[in-house]
C-alpha positions, -999 to 999 in steps of 0.1 A, spaced: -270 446 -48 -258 425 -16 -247 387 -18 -261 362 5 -224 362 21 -221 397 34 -258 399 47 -251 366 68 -215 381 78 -239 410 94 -264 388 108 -238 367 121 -251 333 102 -228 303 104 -229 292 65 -205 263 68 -226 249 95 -254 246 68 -228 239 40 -221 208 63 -255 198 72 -260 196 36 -233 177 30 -247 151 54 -280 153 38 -264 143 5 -243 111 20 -270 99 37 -298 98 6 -304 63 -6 -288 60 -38 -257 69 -24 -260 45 6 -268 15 -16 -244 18 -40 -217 21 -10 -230 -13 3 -222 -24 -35 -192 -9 -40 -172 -1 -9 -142 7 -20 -155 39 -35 -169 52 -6 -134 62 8 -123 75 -24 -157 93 -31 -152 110 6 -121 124 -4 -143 150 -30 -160 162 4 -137 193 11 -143 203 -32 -178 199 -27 -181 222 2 -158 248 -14 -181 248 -42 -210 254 -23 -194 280 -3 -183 294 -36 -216 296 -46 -230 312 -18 -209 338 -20 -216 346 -57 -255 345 -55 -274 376 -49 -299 386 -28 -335 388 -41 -345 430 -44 -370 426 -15 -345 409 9 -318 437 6 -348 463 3 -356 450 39 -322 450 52 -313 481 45 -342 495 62 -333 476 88 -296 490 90 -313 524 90 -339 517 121 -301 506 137 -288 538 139 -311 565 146 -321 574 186 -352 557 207 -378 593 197 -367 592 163 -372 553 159 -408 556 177 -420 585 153 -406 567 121 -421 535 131 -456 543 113 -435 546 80 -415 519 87 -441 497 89 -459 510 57 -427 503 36 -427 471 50 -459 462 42 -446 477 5 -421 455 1 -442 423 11 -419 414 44 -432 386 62 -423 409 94 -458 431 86 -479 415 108 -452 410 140 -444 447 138 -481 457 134 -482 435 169 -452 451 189 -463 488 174 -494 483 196 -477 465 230 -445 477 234 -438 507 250 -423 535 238 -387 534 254 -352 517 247 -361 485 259 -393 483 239 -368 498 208 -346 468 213 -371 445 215 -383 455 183 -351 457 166 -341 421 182 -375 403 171 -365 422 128 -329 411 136 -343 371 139 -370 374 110 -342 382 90 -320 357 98 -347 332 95 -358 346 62 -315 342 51 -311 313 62 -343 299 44 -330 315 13 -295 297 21 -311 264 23 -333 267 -8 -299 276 -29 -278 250 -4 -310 218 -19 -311 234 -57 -270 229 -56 -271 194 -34 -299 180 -60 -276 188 -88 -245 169 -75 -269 144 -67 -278 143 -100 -239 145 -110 -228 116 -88 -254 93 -96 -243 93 -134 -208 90 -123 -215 61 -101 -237 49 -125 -208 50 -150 -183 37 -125 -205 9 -114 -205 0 -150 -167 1 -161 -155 -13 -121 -154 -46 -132 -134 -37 -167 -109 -16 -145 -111 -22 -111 -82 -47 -102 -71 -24 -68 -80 4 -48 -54 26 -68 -72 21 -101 -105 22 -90 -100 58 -79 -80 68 -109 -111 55 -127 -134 79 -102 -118 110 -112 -113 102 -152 -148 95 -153 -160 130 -143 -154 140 -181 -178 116 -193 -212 125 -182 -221 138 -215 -214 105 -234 -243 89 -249 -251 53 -243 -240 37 -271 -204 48 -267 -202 31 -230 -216 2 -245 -187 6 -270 -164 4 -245 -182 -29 -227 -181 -43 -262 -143 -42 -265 -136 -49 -228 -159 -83 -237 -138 -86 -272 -107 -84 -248 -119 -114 -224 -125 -136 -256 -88 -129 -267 -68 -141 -233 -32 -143 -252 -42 -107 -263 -47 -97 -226 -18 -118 -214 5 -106 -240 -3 -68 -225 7 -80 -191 34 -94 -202 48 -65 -214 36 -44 -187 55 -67 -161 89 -66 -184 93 -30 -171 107 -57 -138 134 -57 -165 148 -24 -166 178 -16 -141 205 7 -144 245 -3 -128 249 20 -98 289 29 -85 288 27 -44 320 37 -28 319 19 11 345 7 35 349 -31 38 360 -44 67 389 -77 64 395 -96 93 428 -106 103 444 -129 132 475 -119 150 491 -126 179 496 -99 206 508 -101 244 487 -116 270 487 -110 310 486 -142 316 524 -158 330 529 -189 309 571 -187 310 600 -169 315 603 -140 287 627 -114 310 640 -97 338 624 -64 353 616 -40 381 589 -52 405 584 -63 443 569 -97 434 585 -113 464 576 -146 449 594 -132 417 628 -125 428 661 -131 415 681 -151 441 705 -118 444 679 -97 454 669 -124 483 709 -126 490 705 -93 501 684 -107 531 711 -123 548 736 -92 548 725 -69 581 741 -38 568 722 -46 534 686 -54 551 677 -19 549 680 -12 514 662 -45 505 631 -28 520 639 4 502 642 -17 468 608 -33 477 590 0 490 603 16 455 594 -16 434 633 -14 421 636 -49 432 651 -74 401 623 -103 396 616 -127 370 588 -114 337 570 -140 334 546 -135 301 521 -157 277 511 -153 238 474 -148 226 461 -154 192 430 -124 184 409 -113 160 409 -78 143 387 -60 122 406 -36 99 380 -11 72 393 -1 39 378 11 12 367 -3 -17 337 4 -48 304 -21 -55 283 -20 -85 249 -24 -83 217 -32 -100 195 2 -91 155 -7 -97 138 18 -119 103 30 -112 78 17 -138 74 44 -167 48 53 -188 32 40 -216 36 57 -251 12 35 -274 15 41 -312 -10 26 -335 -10 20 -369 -42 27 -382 -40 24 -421 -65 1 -444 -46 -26 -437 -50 -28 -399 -87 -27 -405 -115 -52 -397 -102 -78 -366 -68 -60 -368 -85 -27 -354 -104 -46 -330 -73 -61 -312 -53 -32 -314 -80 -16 -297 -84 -41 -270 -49 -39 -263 -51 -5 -259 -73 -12 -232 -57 -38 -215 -26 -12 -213 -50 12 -202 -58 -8 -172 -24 -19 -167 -13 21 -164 -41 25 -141 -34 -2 -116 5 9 -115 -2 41 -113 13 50 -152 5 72 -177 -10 60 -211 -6 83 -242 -18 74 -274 -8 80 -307 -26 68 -338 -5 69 -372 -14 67 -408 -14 98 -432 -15 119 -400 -6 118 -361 -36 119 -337 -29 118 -297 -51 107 -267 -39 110 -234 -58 83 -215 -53 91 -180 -63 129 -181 -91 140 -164 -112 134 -197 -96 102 -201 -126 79 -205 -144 105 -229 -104 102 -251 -108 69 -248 -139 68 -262 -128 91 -287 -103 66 -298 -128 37 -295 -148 52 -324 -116 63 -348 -118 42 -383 -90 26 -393 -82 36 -431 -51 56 -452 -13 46 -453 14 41 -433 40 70 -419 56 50 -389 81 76 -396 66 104 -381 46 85 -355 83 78 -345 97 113 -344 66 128 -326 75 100 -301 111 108 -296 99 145 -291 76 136 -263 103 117 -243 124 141 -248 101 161 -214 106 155 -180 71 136 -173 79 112 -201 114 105 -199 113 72 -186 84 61 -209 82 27 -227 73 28 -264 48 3 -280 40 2 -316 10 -19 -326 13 -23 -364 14 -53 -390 48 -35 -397 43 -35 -436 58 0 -441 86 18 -459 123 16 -444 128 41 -418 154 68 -420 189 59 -408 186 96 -385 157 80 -371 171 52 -362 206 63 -353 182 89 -326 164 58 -314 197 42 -305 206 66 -285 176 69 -265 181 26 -263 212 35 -244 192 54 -220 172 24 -206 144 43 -228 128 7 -246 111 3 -276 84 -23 -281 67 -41 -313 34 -56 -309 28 -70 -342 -1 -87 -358 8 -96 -389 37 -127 -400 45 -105 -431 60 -77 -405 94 -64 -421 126 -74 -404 144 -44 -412 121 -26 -393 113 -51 -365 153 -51 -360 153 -19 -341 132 -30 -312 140 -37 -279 117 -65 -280 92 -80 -303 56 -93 -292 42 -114 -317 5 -119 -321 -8 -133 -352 -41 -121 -362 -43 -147 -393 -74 -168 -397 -55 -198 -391 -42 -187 -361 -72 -175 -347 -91 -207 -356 -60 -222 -336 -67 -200 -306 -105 -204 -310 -100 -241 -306 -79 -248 -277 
């Protein structure tokens, strides 16, 4: 059986003129325009899925079929094509029957021209001509009704991802960077239920009612600023000296040389004047400029530049890494623990998204759990994460090591490692540690977010920097009131 794309490559139809009219039809609907009025930043980033969508629909042209009667009719029409003018005239009786068989909506046109057109090559070609454009209206109808089933369902598709996006903008959007980043993530989503969107409103509302939460996320997001590396630069540096050097201006009396300054002669030379058999080689001393005369000569004071080389160190700015978030997720991180781990989660999350990072998470107890937030099922990982209970022990250990194994590859060399925990947990192994320290020395930095005054020092000792938060009920009662 035929596809759509190889009858319209022999009819000569122009699908990609109907792909784009489509296309058109699609931007131009009303949902889309009023949620472009609302939102314009994502119309740009939305027109930059135009050349996918028409691929796809071109991709799908090309792999529907052709219903039985429309290739039935075609190939009898191929047929009619390439037999002679007597031959097509005797046939035509049949050719109309099986036409009429196969329910072509070319019946009654033929039944018409049968009767009119006379029975030569120009009333063959006018036959064949009037099939040719039944056809091609009959394909290109069929293109259109499989062009509108395939728009209506990306219609369908984009209005829950706007929908989506319209709801999250305002938890993510902070530029135009993020708010595409959050465009394509959000394609994996479109199967999540209500309930886990409202989920993630809940925490992004539970994060605005903690402000030294969010700021402490910044914070540590903007300490990347921090991280430099020394640079070696070998350059030429130029010294400037002054020294004195010969100027061509007379100031005194520094010699005796050859010249014909006449003004500039030593009185023996002008002696020479008043001798008559000694005239004559006056003029020749003159004419040669072998004349004895008086160097008059002056000193100058300049300026010289003089390069040598020499080597600077500098302070080299390193691009900001990404984020490797490990969570503790044991019993006793439960309750408002969980919650603002969570939420600072998300405020990474939106961090990594505006300065264009990458967020992995990694959630620790009796096992290790990852979530890579920025993928293109990021929001549906996220949400993922969002519903994960809080409960078991505490193996920072191994949360540590699968760390230290992820930085060890390419994408995540430069990473920054932040462990959310009370940091109540058994001493970590000196091999550990000793392998931390080395990656320490490799600007790779290691952060503690912990929310618990109990946290252990030993343990605490072997970050880069600590970020204390303290989620006791004092404290909170202190934040609540101010």
């Amino acid at each position: 059986m035929l596809n759509i794309t190889t009858i319209d490559m022999l009819l000569s139809i122009n699908e990609m003129e109907l792909i784009e009219e489509i296309v058109l039809t699609l931007l131009a609907t009303p949902q889309l325009v009023i949620f472009f009025e609302k939102y314009p930043n994502l119309k740009s980033i939305l027109l930059n899925d135009l050349l996918a969508w028409k691929k796809n629909l071109y991709r799908q042209l090309q792999e529907t079929l052709v219903p039985i009667k429309l290739t039935d009719e075609f190939a009898l029409y191929q047929q009619n094509l390439a037999i002679d003018t007597t031959k097509f005239f005797s046939n035509l009786p049949v050719t109309i029957n099986k036409l009429t068989k196969i329910d072509s909506t070319f019946v009654q046109e033929a039944n018409y021209l049968q009767e009119r057109i006379s029975h030569d090559p120009a009333g063959q070609s006018l036959f064949i001509q009037r099939w040719r454009l039944n056809l091609i209206i009959e394909v290109t109808t069929f293109n259109k009704l499989i062009l509108e089933q395939e728009k209506e369902q990306l219609l369908a598709e984009l209005e829950q991802r706007l929908k989506l996006t319209g709801n999250l903008i305002e938890i993510f959007n902070q530029n135009n960077h993020s708010a595409g980043k959050l465009w394509n993530i959000s394609k994996g989503v479109l199967t999540q239920s209500s309930n886990n969107i409202q989920l993630l409103i809940q925490y992004s509302h539970f994060l605005q009612q903690q402000p030294e939460l969010e700021k402490l996320a910044e914070l540590l997001g903007r300490s990347q600023s921090l991280k430099s590396k020394q640079k070696q630069q070998q350059m030429l540096e130029s010294i400037i000296s002054v020294e004195k050097i010969p100027d061509q201006i007379p100031e005194q009396i520094s010699g005796i040389n050859h010249g014909n300054d006449i003004l500039r002669l030593l009185p023996s030379e002008l002696a020479l004047l008043g001798l008559e058999e000694l005239e004559f080689e006056f003029y020749r001393k003159l004419v040669e400029k072998q004349l004895l005369t008086y160097r008059l000569q002056g000193d100058n004071w300049q300026q010289r530049k003089i390069l040598r080389p020499t080597i600077k160190h500098q302070k080299q700015q390193q691009l900001k890494g990404p984020f490797i978030v490990c969570i503790d997720t044991s019993g006793s991180m439960g309750k408002f623990n969980e919650h603002c781990a969570k939420a600072f989660c998300l405020a990474l999350m939106k961090i990594a998204m505006n300065d264009n990072r990458q967020c992995h998470i990694i959630l620790f107890s009796m096992e290790v759990i990852h979530y890579d937030l920025l993928n293109i099922d990021g929001l549906e990982q996220l949400m993922q994460f969002l519903n994960q209970t809080f409960s078991g022990g505490t193996d920072l250990a191994a949360c540590l090591n699968k760390c230290l194994e992820k930085m060890q590859q390419q994408q995540w060399k430069d990473s920054d490692v932040v462990v959310i925990s009370d940091f109540i947990a058994q001493r970590l192994p000196d091999n550990l540690i000793k392998r931390i320290k080395i990656h320490q020395t490799q600007q790779q930095r290691f952060h503690a977010v912990t929310l618990s005054k109990y946290g252990k020092p030993g343990i605490l000792n072997i970050f880069d920097y600590i970020w204390h938060f303290d989620t006791g009920l004092k404290s909170r009662l202190i934040r609540y009131c101010k």
